[in-house]
C-alpha positions, 0 to 999 in steps of 0.5 A: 332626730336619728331612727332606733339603729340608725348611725348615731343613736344609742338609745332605744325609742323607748327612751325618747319619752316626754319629761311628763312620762317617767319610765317606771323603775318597777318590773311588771309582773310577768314582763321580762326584765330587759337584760341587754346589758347583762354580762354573763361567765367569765366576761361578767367576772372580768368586768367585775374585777376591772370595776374593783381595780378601777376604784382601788387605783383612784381611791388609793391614789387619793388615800396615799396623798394623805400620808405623803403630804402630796395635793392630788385632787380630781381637780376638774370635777365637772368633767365626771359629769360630761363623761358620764354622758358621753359614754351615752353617746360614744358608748361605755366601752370607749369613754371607759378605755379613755378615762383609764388612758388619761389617768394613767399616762398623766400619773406617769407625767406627774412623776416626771416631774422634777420637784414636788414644788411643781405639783404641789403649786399651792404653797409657791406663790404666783409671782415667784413663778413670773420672775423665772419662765422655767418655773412659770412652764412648771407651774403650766405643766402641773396644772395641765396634767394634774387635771388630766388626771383628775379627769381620768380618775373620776371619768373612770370612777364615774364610768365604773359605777354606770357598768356595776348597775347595767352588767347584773340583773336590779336584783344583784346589783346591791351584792355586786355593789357590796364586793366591788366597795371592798377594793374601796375600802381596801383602798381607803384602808391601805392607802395612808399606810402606803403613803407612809411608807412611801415618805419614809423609804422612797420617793415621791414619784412612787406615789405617781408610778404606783398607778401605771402598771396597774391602770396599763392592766385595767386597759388590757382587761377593759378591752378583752372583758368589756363587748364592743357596743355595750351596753347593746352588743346583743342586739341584731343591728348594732348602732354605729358610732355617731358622726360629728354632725350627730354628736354635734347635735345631740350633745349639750355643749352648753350645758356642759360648759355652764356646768363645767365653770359652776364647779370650778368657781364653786370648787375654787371658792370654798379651796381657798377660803381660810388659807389664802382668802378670807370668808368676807374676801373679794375673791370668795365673794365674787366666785360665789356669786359667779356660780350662782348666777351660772347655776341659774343660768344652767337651770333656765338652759337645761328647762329650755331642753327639757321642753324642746324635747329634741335630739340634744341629751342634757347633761342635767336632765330637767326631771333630776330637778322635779322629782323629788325622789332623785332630788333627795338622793342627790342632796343625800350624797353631798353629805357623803363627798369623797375628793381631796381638797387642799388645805395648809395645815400638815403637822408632824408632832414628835419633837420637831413640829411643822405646820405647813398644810393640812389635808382634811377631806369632807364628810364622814368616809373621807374625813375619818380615812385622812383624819384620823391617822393625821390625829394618830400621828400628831397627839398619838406620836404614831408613824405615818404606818403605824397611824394608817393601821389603826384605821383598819377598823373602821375600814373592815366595818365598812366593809361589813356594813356594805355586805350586811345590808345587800344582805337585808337587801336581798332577803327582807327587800328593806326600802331604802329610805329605812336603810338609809336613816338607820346608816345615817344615825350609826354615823351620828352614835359614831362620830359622836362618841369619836369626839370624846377621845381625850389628849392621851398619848396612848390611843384608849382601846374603846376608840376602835368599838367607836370606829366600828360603829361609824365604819358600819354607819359609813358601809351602809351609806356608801352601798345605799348611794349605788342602790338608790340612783338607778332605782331613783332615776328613770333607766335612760338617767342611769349613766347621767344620774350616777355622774351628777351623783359623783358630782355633788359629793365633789361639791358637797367636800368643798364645802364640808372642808372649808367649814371643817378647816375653819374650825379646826383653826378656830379651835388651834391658831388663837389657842396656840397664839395665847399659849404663846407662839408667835407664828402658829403657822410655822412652829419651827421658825424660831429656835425660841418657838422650837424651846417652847415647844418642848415645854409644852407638849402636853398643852400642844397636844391638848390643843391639837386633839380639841381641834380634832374632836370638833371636827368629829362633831362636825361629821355628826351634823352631816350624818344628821343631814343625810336623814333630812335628804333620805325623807325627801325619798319618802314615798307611798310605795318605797323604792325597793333595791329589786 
């Protein structure tokens, strides 16, 4: 086991204490705080910036995929995981640089592309790509650099989240976490409306391209603004990089790949229930059960760590597991995932109408960011612009969600399980009333009040996420705590979405079939279904926003969710933001 300041170890003795002896999380009166990993001036401001451009590109890149009709996904999740753990070993600034350079050079290879069929794989069946090698080569060279970028990007949302808590004091962290959700929100807002205009004046490509000069500049600030070291520049003896032998032995190559492969059979499952599978399908079945029995496995292999207590540093620490504080933050966050998963319905409702795939997102933040407009654009008739600005009240609330609770963080020291319970009920009250919009052509003024109120709902939910992990979790689980937390929202959409697609179709498809369209899949096949369409408008219309709406309901069960898991966070003394 390395010596605090030999090569190879990045962590203070302190930290090497026995899983029965949890660090507190509270400052003791009189003792300093350590502040090791406090940036201050303009270092402390570029970072900051860096943080909110690092969310802005990752965010907008999967809200223009909303309006362009492009299948981006941060495609191998369990990797946020192990970067977050990496920069543990191999420190923040160089895990943080690579994720930024992955994201960037492969948005740059997915726009080199020479059609959108060869990133958009999941509508082209396998067996078209065997009979021709240059397709088959196209579908490898999708595959390949969508993950890197997928990688990349959540590598580099991860990693920006563990810096936000470690560059300020506890006690700034909810205010610092409120500015950098405004790049977010921004992102969120601003990405269907860029998206629109991309698919209306350009090409495809411009939604790959968007992402390079702005990640090239994130690159050049991460190495000015960001010490070489940290978080332990201040130290007199600085830790060296770890040699291969060292890292070999501190890093859970096991761990990494049980959970690598649990997410991926998880993830792959609940993709493709309902487009391609049925839910009582073999291939549904046999992944589902594949990544239980690796779930089990990583839990008995990361036990057997926890116990060893050796130099290897799990990828998911045993302590995440028994306590039952970060157990509920964890389980609170997967009601409130944020990645893109595909689906096959995406409709244009004006007087040609095509379905083909639909993009639903699960949870609240993102099924309302690429729900809603899709609902503007199909029962609304708003272009995919027009559909992405009336979603701007909703981001602007949640943006004053966040500010105004680390407001009440800072001045009324409001325990977070409060914060967290009264944010998951404004999310009920919201999605509730969006549920009732009628089939109207013209959009009903009272459904922008509604966004309001699931937006402030979904900014205090989304501030409380930063909030509550690194007072959660023990300051060596810091930078682990927050990946996983990542992780489990990447889990928690494929779940949310395969429920909300099943019902968006049970809803739809049979509905249109005894309205009398042959093949609801493809309205335009037929020159009959494309008459019958004209002739029923209203009733397409009705039938489309009913699918909605049952959606909106759905969210209200998630938002009831996040105060099932908000009580497992319940204490004798509550977990104070500072």
């Amino acid at each position: 086991m390395p010596k605090s300041g030999s090569p190879g170890s990045l962590m203070e003795d302190k930290d090497r204490q026995c899983d029965g002896k949890p660090e507190s999380n509270y400052q003791v009166p009189g003792e300093e705080e350590d502040t090791s990993g406090h940036l201050h001036g303009w270092r402390l401001w570029v970072v900051a910036i860096l943080i909110s451009i690092v969310y802005f590109i990752v965010q907008v890149e999967i809200s223009i995929v909303t309006t362009s009709i492009v299948n981006i996904t941060q495609d191998i999740g369990g990797f946020v995981v192990i970067n977050s753990k990496l920069s543990d070993i191999l420190g923040r600034k160089l895990v943080f640089i690579s994720c930024i350079f992955f994201f960037t050079a492969f948005s740059g290879a997915c726009a080199a592309a020479n059609t959108i069929d060869q990133l958009y794989v999941v509508t082209i069946p396998l067996s078209d790509y065997l009979c021709n090698i240059y397709l088959y080569c196209s579908l490898l060279y999708s595959i390949v650099f969508r993950a890197f970028q997928g990688i990349g990007g959540g590598g580099s949302y991860a990693l920006g989240s563990i810096m936000l808590i470690q560059i300020v004091p506890a006690s700034e962290i909810t205010k610092m976490a409120s500015y950098s959700s405004i790049s977010f929100v921004v992102a969120t807002v601003l990405g269907p409306i860029i998206g629109g205009g991309i698919c209306q004046h350009t090409t495809w490509r411009w939604i790959f391209l968007f992402n390079v000069p702005i990640g090239v500049f994130a690159m050049v600030i991460a190495m000015i603004g960001i010490p070489n070291g940290y978080p332990h520049h201040h130290k007199a003896v600085k830790p060296q990089m770890a040699s291969f032998s060292e890292m070999r032995t501190r890093i859970d190559l096991l761990g990494c790949t049980l959970l690598l492969l649990s997410t991926l059979a998880f993830a792959s499952a609940f993709q493709e229930v309902n487009s391609q599978f049925s839910w009582d399908s073999a291939y549904f079945i046999a992944l589902i059960i594949a990544s239980l029995l690796l779930c089990a496995l990583l839990l008995l292999w990361e036990r057997r760590v926890a116990a060893q207590n050796g130099p290897r540093e799990p990828v998911l620490p045993w302590r995440f597991i028994v306590r039952r504080e970060m157990l509920g933050t964890l389980l609170y966050v997967i009601p409130y995932p944020l990645a893109l998963v595909r689906a096959r319905i995406v409709i244009k409702l004006t007087i040609d109408i095509d379905i083909r795939g639909l993009f639903l997102v699960g949870g609240t933040v993102g099924v309302t960011s690429f729900q809603l407009p899709q609902r503007f654009q199909l029962v609304n008739d708003l272009d995919a612009v027009g559909a992405g600005a009336r979603l701007l009240p909703f981001g602007g609330a949640s943006t004053v969600g966040g500010m105004l609770i680390a407001r009440a963080y800072s001045i009324f020291k409001t325990p977070l399980v409060y914060v967290i319970i009264a944010g998951a009920l404004l999310q009920v009250a919201g999605y509730a009333l969006l549920g009732t919009i009628d089939a109207a052509a013209d959009i009903p003024p009272q459904l922008y009040g509604y966004e309001v109120i699931a937006g402030v709902g979904c900014g205090i939910s989304y501030l409380s996420l930063f909030a509550a992990v690194p007072f959660a979790a023990e300051k060596r689980d810091h930078a682990v705590g927050l990946g996983i937390s990542h992780q489990f929202r990447a889990l928690g959409s494929a779940l949310a979405i395969a429920i909300g697609v099943s019902i968006f179709n049970g809803h739809v498809i049979n509905r249109l079939k005894q309205l009398g369209f042959s093949d609801p899949g493809n309205f335009v096949a037929t020159s009959a279904q494309h008459q019958l369409l004209s002739e029923l408008r209203d009733d397409v219309r009705m039938v489309l926003s009913d699918g909605y709406n049952s959606q909106m309901f759905l969210l209200c069960g998630f938002g009831a969710a996040q105060i099932f898991a908000a009580l497992l966070m319940w204490k004798r003394k509550q977990i104070l933001p500072a």
